[in-house]
N, C-alpha and C positions, 0 to 999 in steps of 0.2 A: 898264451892261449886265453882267449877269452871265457872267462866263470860263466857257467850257466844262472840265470834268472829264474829262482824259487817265488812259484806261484801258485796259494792255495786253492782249492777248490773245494768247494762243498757240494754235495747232491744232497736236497734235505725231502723235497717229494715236490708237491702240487702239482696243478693242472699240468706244467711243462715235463712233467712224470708219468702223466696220466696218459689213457687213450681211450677211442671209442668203443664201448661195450652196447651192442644195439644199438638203444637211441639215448643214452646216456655215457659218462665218461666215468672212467675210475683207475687206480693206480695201475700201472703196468709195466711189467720186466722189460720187454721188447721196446717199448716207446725210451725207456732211464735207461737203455742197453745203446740205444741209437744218439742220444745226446751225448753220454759219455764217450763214446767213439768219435763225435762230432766236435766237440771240446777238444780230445787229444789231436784229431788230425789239423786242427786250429795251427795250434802250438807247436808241431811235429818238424819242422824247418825253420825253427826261430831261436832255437840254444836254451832251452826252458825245460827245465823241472818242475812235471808239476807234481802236488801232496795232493793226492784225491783224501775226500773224507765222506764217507756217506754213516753218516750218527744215527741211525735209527735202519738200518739196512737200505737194499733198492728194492720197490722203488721208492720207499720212505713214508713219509707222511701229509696229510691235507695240514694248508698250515692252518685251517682252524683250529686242530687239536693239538699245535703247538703255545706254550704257556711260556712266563717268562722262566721256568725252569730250563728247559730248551732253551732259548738263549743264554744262557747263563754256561750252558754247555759247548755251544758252540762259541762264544767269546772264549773260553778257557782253553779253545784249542789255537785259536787263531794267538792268544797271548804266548802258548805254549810256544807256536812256529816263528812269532816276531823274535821271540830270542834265541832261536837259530841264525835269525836273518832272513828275510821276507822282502820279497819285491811288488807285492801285489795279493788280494786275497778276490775272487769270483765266489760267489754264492748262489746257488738256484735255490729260489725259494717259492713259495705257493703265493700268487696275487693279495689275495683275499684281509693278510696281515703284515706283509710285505712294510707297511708304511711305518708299522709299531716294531716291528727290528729293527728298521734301518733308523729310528729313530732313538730306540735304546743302543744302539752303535756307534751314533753320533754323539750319547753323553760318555759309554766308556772308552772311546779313540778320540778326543775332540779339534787335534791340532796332528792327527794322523801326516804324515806326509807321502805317505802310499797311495795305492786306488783300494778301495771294501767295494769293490761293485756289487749289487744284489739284482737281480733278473727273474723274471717266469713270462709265463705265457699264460693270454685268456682263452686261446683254442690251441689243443692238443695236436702231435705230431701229425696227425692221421688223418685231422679235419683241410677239408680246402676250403678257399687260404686259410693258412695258420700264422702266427707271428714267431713262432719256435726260431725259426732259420731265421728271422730278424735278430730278435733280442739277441741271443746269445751270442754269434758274432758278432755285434756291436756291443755289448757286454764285455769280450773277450777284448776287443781292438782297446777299449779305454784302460782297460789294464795293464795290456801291454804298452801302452802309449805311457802309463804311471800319469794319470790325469787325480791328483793328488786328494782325499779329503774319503766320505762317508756317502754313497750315490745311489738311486736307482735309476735301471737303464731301461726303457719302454719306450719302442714305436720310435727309432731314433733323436731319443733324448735323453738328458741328464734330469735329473732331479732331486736336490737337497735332503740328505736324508733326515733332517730334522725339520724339513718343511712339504714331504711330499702327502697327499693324502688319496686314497683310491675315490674317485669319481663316478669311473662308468664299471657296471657289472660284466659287461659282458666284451664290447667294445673293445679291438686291439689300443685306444687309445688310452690305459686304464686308468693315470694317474693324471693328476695338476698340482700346482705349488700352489700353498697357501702364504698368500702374500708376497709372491715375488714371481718368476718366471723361469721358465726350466732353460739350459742349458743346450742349443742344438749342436746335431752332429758336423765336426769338423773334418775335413776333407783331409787335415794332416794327421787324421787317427788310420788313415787308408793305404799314406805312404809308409818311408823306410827314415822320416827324416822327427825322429824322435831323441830325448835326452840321454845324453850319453851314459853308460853304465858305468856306477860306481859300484861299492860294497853296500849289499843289501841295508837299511836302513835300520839303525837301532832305537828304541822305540821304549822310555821310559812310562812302564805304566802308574799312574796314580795311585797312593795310597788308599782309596777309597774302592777304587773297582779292585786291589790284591785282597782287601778284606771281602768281598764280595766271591769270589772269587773260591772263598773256604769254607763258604757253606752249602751245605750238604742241600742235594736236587727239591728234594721236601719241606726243607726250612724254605727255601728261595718263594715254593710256592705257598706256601701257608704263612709267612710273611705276607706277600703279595694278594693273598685272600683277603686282605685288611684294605682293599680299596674298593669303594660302591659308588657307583654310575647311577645319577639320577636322572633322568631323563623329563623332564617336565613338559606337555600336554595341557594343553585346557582341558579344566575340568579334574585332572587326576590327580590321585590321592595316594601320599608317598608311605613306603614302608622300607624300612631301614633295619638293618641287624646293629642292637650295640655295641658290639664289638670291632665297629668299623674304627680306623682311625684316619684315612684321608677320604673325605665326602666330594667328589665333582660334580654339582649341581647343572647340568645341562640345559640350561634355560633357552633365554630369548634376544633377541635384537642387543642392546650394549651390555648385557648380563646380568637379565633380570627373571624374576621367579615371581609363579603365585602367591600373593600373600599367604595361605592355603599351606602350602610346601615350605617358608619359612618359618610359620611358627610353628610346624611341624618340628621343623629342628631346633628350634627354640626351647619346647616341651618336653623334646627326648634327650635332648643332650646340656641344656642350661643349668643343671644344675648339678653337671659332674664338674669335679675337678679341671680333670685331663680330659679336656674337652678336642672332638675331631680337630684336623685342617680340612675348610673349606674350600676347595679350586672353584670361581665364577667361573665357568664357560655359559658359549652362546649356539645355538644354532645355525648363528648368522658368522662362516666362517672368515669374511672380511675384513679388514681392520682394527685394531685396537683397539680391546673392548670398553667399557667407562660403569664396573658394576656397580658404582656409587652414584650413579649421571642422575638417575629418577629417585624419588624419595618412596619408599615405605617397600617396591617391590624390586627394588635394588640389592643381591645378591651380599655386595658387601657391606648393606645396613646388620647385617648377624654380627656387624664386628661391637654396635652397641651393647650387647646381650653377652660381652667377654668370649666369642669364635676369632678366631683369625684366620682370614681371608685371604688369599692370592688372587691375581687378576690373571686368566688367561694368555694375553697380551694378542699378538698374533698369531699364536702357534696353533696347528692343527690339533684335533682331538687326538690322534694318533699321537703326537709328540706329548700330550700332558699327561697320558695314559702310562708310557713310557716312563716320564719324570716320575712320578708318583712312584714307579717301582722301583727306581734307582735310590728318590729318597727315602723309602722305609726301607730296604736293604742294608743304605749306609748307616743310618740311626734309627731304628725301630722306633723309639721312644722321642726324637725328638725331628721326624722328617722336617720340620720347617726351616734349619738350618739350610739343606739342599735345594729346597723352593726357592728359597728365597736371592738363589745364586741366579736365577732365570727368569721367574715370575716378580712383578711387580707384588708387594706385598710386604708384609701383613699389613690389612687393614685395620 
């Protein structure tokens, strides 16, 4: 007899949880009552077990008020099912942050040979048209197909979860790849002529994400408090807590800052010790950044003044965001080890 196909599921909230309340949306029992039913009769004639999981109740949460703590929680389950043996894991998740999961999922699964699909919706079940009855079915189909790696599914397409970034607010189209090109849908995710069934996939996790893994929901986040976004502006004047330890200066064009904003950090931090890490990002989400290309307002001129610098490279804001928390989880004290596996760096 043929074993059934163990495939996770998560309901965690957002829009695709949500529905219309007057002229605004907000979480709803009825709407995360109607996809859960929708999901199961997916699956219901295909020999699948599925593990529902809904970590915060239905219908869950906005993923704005989801933190890497929350992640940290739902990796710990999905690590928990891969060693049962796991064919597949679906996730609904809220738009809005969607890009910074699937990107911290992409550093702790990185050679995954499953599907982690992640899905939501920009309009609610109730809205016409909605994309609900898209995604999710095409969500489901890649799973089941075992289309192998770390993905979001939007508007019939795939997208790298360490290179997807949200684009449009509102827009069934919601995502683009930064620096590459999404994945369209294939016609053989529709048939019956998919990879043949073996024993669910065993799945050795990293020493680095087991240690991550043991710290308590609190520590995850007040570690993770230790990262500050600086967002650079003409004209604007930075302010910084010191007790940051990884700094991402948000600048400009190849990665560069107001003169203004660097000896800013020059003043506040040049005479510690243990001095931040610097992440250059750009505004300018295309191509490989060059923070050193222009002289004086070149991000990784701080490296003169004893900073060390990482280059962006071409990864979206979403994915450095991510990194930054993976590497102060793994070494508090020395994240520049794990930058420096991804980022171009130290300068």
């Amino acid at each position: 007899m043929e074993r059934k196909e163990r495939i996770l599921v998560f309901f965690t909230g957002g829009t695709i949880a949500s529905g219309m309340l007057d002229s605004v949306t907000g979480p709803s029992k009825k709407s995360s009552q109607s996809i859960y039913n929708y999901i199961k009769h997916f699956f219901q004639d295909k020999n699948v077990e599925l593990i529902c999981h809904e970590p915060w109740g239905m219908p869950g949460k906005d993923s704005s008020n989801l933190d890497p703590g929350n992640w940290q929680q739902i990796t710990s389950l999905i690590v928990q099912e891969l060693e049962k043996g796991l064919d597949g894991v679906l996730i609904l998740y809220g738009t809005d942050t969607m890009a910074y999961f699937s990107a911290w999922l992409s550093l702790c699964f990185p050679d995954i040979d499953i599907s982690i699909i992640l899905t939501g919706s920009q309009l609610t079940l109730d809205y016409k048209p909605e994309d609900v009855t898209i995604n999710i079915p095409g969500a489901a189909q890649v799973v089941y197909y075992r289309f192998p790696g770390i993905w979001i599914y939007c508007n019939w397409k795939l997208f790298q979860g360490k290179r997807a970034h949200k684009a449009h607010a509102l827009h069934p189209d919601a995502f683009t790849v930064s620096n590459g090109t999404p994945v369209y849908f294939n016609m053989d995710w529709a048939t019956n002529n998919r990879k043949s069934i073996t024993l669910p996939s065993s799945y050795t996790v990293s020493p680095e994400l087991k240690k991550m893994l043991t710290l308590p929901v609190e520590q995850v986040r007040e570690i993770c408090n230790k990262i500050c976004w600086l967002m650079c502006t003409p004209g604007m004047e930075p302010l910084i807590d010191k007790n940051k330890k990884i700094i991402c200066i948000y600048g400009f064009g190849a990665g560069n800052a107001p003169v203004t904003v660097l000896n800013y950090i020059r003043k506040s931090f040049g005479k510690e010790v243990k001095k931040p890490c610097i992440i250059a990002c750009s505004q300018a989400e295309g191509d490989i950044k060059k923070p050193d290309y222009y002289q004086e307002v070149g991000i990784a001129w701080l490296a003169q003044n004893g900073f060390q610098v990482w280059n962006q490279m071409d990864y979206p804001v979403e994915f450095i965001h991510a990194l930054s928390c993976y590497a102060l989880l793994n070494d508090n004290n020395n994240p520049g080890t794990i930058l420096s596996k991804y980022l171009q760096g130290p300068f």
